[in-house]
C-alpha positions as semicolon CSV with decimal commas, in nm:
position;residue;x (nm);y (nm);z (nm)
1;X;0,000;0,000;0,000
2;X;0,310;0,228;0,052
3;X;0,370;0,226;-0,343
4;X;-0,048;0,407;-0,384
5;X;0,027;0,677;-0,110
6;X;0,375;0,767;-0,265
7;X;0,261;0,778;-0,649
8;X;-0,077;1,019;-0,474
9;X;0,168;1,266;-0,311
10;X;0,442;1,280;-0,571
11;X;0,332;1,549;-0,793
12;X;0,607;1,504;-1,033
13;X;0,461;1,190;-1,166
14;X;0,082;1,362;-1,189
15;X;0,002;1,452;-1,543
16;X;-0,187;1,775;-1,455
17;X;-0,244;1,951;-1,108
18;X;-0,536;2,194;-1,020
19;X;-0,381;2,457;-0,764
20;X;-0,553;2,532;-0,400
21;X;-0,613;2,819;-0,519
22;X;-0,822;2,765;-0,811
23;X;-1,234;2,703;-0,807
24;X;-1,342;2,550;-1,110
25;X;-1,715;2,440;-1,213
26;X;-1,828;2,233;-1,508
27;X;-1,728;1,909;-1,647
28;X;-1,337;1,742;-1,713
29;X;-1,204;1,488;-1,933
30;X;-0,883;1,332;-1,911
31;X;-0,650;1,039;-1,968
32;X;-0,367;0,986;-1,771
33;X;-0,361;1,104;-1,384
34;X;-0,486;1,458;-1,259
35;X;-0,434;1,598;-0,885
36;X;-0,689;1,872;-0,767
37;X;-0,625;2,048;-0,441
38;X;-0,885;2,353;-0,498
39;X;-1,214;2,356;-0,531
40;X;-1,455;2,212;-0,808
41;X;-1,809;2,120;-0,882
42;X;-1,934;1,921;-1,215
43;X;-1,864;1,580;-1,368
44;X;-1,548;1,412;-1,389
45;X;-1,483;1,178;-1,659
46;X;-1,136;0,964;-1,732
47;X;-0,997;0,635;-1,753
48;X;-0,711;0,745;-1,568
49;X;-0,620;0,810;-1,233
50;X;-0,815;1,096;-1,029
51;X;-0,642;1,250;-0,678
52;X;-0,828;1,475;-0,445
53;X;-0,548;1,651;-0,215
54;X;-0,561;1,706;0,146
55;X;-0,725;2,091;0,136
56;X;-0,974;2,004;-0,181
57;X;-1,381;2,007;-0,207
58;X;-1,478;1,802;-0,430
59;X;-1,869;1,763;-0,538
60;X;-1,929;1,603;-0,837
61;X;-2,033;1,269;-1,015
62;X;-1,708;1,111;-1,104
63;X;-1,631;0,802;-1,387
64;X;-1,332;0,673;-1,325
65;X;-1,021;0,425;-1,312
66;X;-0,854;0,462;-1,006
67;X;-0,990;0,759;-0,736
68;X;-0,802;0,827;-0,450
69;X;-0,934;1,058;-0,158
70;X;-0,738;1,281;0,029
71;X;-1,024;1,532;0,113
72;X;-1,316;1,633;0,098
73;X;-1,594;1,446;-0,155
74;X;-1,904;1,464;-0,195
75;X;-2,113;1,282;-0,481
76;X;-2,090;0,924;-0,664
77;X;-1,788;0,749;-0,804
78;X;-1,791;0,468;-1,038
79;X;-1,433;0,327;-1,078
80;X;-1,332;0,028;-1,291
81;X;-1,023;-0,028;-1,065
82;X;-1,039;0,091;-0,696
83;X;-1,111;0,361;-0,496
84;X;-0,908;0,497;-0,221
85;X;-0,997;0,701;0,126
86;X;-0,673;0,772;0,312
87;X;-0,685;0,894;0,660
88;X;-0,857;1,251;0,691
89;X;-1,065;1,244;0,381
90;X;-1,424;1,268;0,413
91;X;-1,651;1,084;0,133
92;X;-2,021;1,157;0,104
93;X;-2,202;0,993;-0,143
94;X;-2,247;0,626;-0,340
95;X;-1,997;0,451;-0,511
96;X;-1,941;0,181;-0,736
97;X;-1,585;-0,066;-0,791
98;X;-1,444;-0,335;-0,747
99;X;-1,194;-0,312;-0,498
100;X;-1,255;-0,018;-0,244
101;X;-0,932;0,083;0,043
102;X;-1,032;0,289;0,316
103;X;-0,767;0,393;0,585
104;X;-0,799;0,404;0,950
105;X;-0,911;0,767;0,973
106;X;-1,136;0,849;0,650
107;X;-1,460;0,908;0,690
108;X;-1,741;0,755;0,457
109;X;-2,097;0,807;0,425
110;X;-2,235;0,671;0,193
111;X;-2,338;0,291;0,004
112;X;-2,110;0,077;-0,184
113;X;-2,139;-0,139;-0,419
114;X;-1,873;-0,395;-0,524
115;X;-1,852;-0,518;-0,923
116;X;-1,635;-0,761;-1,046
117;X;-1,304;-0,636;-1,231
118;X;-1,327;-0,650;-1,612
């Protein structure tokens, strides 16, 4: 598990990185990884690898490969991979995947349902 939290907080190896100080609304497509540690409110959309940093709200419906919570979310996630709530992150909402980590320490409220991996 050491390898996940050292590829989450190494933004060198992050594709693109939304700033703490930016607030950004609407919808986001991507492909390879993307951090945010601001604010933002929409739909999410990749096949990649989604990080929500320590300081960032997040509330939106998010389709994903890998998600990994650092934060604050708030909505549903449907990840073909996994989904990840380290310790201090708060999750509100439903999600779907097939394997789901959650750290002594993150909070989430919410359902789950488990698929099978493709």
């Amino acid at each position: 598990m050491n390898e996940i939290r050292e590829i989450v907080e190494d933004e060198n190896k992050i594709t693109t990185v939304i700033a703490d100080d930016i607030e950004f609304r609407g919808r986001l497509v991507f492909k390879n990884s993307l951090k945010i540690k601001g604010f933002f409110e929409g739909k999410i959309e990749t096949k990649g690898h989604l990080m929500i940093g320590q300081e960032a709200r997040v509330s939106a419906d998010v389709k994903s490969g890998v998600v990994s919570v650092n934060g604050a979310f708030n909505g549903k996630i449907k990840a073909t991979q996994r989904i990840e709530l380290f310790n201090k992150s708060v999750s509100n909402g439903d999600m779907v995947c097939p394997e789901l980590f959650i750290e002594k320490g993150s909070v989430f409220n919410g359902t789950c349902i488990m698929t099978e991996k493709p």
